[in-house]
N, C-alpha and C positions, 0 to 999 in steps of 0.2 A: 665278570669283567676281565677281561684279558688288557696284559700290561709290560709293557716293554722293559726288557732286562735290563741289566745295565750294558752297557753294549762295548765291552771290553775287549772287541776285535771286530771282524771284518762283517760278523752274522748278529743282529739284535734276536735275540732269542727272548720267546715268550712265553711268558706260563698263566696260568688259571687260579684267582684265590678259590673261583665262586663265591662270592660276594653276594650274589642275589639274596642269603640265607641271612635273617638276621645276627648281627657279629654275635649275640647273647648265646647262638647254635653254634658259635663255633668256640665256646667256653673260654673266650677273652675276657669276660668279667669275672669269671669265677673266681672267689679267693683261693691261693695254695692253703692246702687245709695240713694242721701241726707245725707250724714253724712261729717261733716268737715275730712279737710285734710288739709295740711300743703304743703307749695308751691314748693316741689316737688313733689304732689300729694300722698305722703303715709295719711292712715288713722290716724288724728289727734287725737291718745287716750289720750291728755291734755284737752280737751276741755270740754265745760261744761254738766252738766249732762240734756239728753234730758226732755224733761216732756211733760205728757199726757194733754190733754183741761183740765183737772181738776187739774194742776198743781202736782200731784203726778209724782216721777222720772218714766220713761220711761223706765226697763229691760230689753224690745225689742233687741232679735241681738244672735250673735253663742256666747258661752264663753267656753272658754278651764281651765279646772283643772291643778292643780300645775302639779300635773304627780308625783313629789317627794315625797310625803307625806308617812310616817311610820305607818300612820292610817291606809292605804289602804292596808299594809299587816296583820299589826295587831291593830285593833279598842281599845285591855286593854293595851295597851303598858306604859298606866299613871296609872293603875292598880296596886296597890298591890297583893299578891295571897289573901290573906284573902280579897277581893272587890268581888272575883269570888266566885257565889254560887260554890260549892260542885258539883252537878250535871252536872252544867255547865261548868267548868274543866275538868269534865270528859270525856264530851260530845268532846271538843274540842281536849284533848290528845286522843282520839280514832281518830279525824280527821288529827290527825297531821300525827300519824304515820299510817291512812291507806293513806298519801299523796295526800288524795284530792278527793280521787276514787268513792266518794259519796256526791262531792258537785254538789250544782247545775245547777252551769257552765258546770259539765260536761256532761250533758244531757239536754245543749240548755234552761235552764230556767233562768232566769232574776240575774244580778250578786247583790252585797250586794248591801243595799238601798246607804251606805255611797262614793260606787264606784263611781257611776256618776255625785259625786262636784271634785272628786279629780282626776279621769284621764278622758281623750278624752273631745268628743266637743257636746254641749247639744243646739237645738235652745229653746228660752225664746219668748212665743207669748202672751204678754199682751193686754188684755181687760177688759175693767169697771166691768165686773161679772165673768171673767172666763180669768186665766192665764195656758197656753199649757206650761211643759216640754219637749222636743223632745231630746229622747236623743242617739248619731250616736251609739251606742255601739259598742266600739271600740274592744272588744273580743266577742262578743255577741250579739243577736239580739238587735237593738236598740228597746225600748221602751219608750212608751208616758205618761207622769203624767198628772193631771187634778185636779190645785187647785182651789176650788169655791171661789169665793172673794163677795159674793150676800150676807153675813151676816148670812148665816146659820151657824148652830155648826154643832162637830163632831156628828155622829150615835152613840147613846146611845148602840147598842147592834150590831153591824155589822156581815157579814158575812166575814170571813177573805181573804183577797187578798194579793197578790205578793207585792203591789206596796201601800196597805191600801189607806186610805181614807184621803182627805187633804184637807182644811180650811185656808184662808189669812186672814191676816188684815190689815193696815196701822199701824203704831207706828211711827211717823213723816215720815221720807223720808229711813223708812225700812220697807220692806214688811216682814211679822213674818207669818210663815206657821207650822202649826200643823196637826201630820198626827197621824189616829190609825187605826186596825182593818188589821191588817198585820199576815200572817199566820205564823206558826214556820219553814219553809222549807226554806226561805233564810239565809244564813250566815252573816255576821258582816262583816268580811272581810275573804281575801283568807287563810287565816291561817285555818279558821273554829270556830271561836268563835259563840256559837249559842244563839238564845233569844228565850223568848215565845212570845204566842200572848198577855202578858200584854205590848210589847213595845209601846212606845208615844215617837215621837221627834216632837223637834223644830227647824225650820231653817230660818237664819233669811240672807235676802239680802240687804245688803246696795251698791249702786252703786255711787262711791264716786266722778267721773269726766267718760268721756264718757269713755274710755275703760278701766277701772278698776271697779272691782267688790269683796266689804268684803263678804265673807261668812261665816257663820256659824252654828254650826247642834249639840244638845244636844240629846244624845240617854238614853231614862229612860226605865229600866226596872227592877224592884226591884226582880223578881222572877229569874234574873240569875245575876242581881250587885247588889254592895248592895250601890252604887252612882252613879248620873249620869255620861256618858261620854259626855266630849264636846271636840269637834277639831274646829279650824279655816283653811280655805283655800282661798287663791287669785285667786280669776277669772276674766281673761283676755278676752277681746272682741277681736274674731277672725273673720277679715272684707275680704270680695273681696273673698268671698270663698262659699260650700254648703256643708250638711250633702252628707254622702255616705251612701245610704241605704247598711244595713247589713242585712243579712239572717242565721240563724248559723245552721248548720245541724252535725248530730253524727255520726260520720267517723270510727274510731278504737280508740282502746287504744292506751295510748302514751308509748312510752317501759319504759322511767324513773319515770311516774307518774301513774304505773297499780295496785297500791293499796296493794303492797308488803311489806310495810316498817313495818315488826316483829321484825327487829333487836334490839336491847337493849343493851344499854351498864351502868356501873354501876356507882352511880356520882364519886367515886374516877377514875375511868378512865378518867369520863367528866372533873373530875377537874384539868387534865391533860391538856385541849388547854385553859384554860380560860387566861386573861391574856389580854395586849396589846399589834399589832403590828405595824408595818410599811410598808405602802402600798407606801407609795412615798416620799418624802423629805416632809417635813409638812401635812404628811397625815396619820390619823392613823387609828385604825381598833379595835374596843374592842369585845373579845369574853367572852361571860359570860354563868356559868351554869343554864338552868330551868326548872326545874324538871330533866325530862327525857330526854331532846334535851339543843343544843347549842343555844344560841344568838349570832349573828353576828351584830354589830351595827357599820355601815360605817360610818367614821365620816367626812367624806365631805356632803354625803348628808341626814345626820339621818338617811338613811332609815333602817329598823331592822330585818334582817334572822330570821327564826325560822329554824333550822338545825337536821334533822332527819339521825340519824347516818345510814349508809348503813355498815359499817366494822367498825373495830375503828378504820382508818384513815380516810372514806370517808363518808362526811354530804351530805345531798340533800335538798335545802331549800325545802318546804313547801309550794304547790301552785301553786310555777311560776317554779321549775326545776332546780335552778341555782346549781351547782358542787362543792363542799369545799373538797380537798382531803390536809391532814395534813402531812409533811414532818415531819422526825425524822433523826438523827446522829445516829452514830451506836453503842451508848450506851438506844437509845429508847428514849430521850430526845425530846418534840417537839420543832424546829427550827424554823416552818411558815408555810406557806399555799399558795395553790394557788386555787384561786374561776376564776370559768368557766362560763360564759354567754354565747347565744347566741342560736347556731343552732336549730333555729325553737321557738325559745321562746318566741319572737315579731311575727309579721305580717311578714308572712312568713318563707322561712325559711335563717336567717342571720349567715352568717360565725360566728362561736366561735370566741371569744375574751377570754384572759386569765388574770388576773393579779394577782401577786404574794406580798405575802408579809410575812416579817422577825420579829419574837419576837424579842421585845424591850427586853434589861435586859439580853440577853443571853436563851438558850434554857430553857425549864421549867425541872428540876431533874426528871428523869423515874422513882425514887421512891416515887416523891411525892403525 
């Protein structure tokens, strides 16, 4: 069965589970064999943290990303504008509004370094000198990292890669990993924030009881921030299951993410939806102006739209597709909105889902 990625820029790329093969062939029931359980037999993720003959924790096993995380659409999100070089503002509102049409998801290349802590499922293969990333790439090919843990430092002068070059250590019961020599062709995150090849991060794993995992990742790069960014993410140990190899291949353009987004609108117009609304009975929705696009910030789950106007009623997040089309009364006042998920913007293609929501306070005056 072949199944449309998620279609994070301008190319839906698509890969092959092979599915034909009963799922029992491709060792999705099988129990993980030696790890506790609890005496209904689910995997016991209280339990203590395993450790290697040299008493160091044990990272061993699949672990799944928040999934939720507002890094993952946008990495400056804790950002000021003045934190962003000049350039690199630039760089990014050119990605914004060509909707993605030149990122490098969409031509099957490796997604931001910061994606693969914070969504889908990565295996972690420790050894005394050499610990394996594997990671399922859950819109993308997966891809394998290769930390050396044997005491060497980084390459003084590297040759630049996708994925740079990466160095462990111990610091009590955290393994602290330092990567550099990363080329400028991958993105930050799907919005399109971009860096040089002066980037350096740090990522540091604590595995604090057998199925939880603290993680955390500072990205330095003073030639496009002028501070470091750091996020935290929880990662979950995901037991009795296997990676699904992915293959991503370049299909067509996507009709809502084909690299059209010229439209502009002016900020007194934008400053027309900003404002809060009402998505549900204790649930609310702040829209804010920036720059030249809307901010959508869900307040159930953080997570943060970057909204490229298509008309001046109708925004198209940035990235991933999602639909914001702005109601008004028939004086031009905005009332609400209703944002559109769905058809074909996950794994596969999933029926729309709508959900609407009402300005707080009364509609916003059409003169203001």
């Amino acid at each position: 069965m072949k199944a449309k990625l998620f279609p994070a820029a301008a190319a839906v790329a698509t890969f092959a589970f092979l599915l034909s093969a009963p799922l029992a062939a491709q060792w999705l029931t099988i129990k993980t064999p030696g790890i506790p359980r609890t005496p209904d037999g689910e995997p016991n993720l209280s339990a203590p943290v395993p450790r290697t003959a040299d008493g160091k924790p044990d990272l061993s096993g699949i672990w799944r990303g928040p999934m939720n995380s507002p890094y993952n659409r946008n990495i400056a999100v804790d950002l000021k504008p003045n934190e962003i070089q000049p350039w690199a503002q630039q760089v990014y509102q050119q990605h914004v509004f060509n909707l993605g049409a030149d990122s490098p998801r969409a031509h099957c290349l490796p997604d931001p370094p910061p994606f693969y802590h914070l969504a889908g499922n990565a295996r972690i293969v420790q050894t005394p000198a050499l610990t394996l990333i594997i990671n399922e790439g859950v819109s993308n090919s997966g891809t394998t990292r290769t930390i050396h843990t044997d005491g060497r430092g980084l390459p003084e002068d590297p040759n630049p890669t996708w994925l740079g070059y990466s160095v462990g250590r111990w610091e009590g019961d955290t393994l602290v990993v330092t990567s550099n020599g990363f080329n400028d062709r991958t993105w930050l995150d799907f919005s399109g924030h971009p860096h040089s090849e002066a980037l350096r991060t740090v990522e540091r794993f604590h595995r604090r009881d057998f199925g939880h995992m603290d993680f955390e990742m500072t990205l330095e790069d003073p030639k496009a921030f002028t501070r470091p960014i750091t996020f935290k993410a929880d990662k979950t140990l995901v037991a009795d299951t296997e990676l699904l190899e992915t293959i991503c291949e370049y299909e067509r353009p996507a009709v809502h993410l084909s690299g059209t987004g010229a439209f502009r609108l002016t900020p007194e117009i934008l400053s027309k939806y900003a404002g809060t609304y009402e998505v549900a009975p204790g649930r609310e929705a702040g829209v804010t102006v920036d720059g030249e696009t809307l901010a959508l910030r869900l307040g159930a789950t953080g997570d943060t739209h970057t909204l490229v106007p298509q008309s001046e009623t109708t925004f198209v997040s940035t990235g991933f597709g999602e639909r914001v089309e702005f109601a008004k009364d028939s004086s031009g006042a905005v009332t609400g909105f209703t944002l559109t998920t769905g058809s074909g913007l996950g794994l596969g293609e999933r029926p729309s889902s709508q959900q609407k929501a009402v300005r707080k306070g009364g509609p916003a005056s059409a003169g203001r």
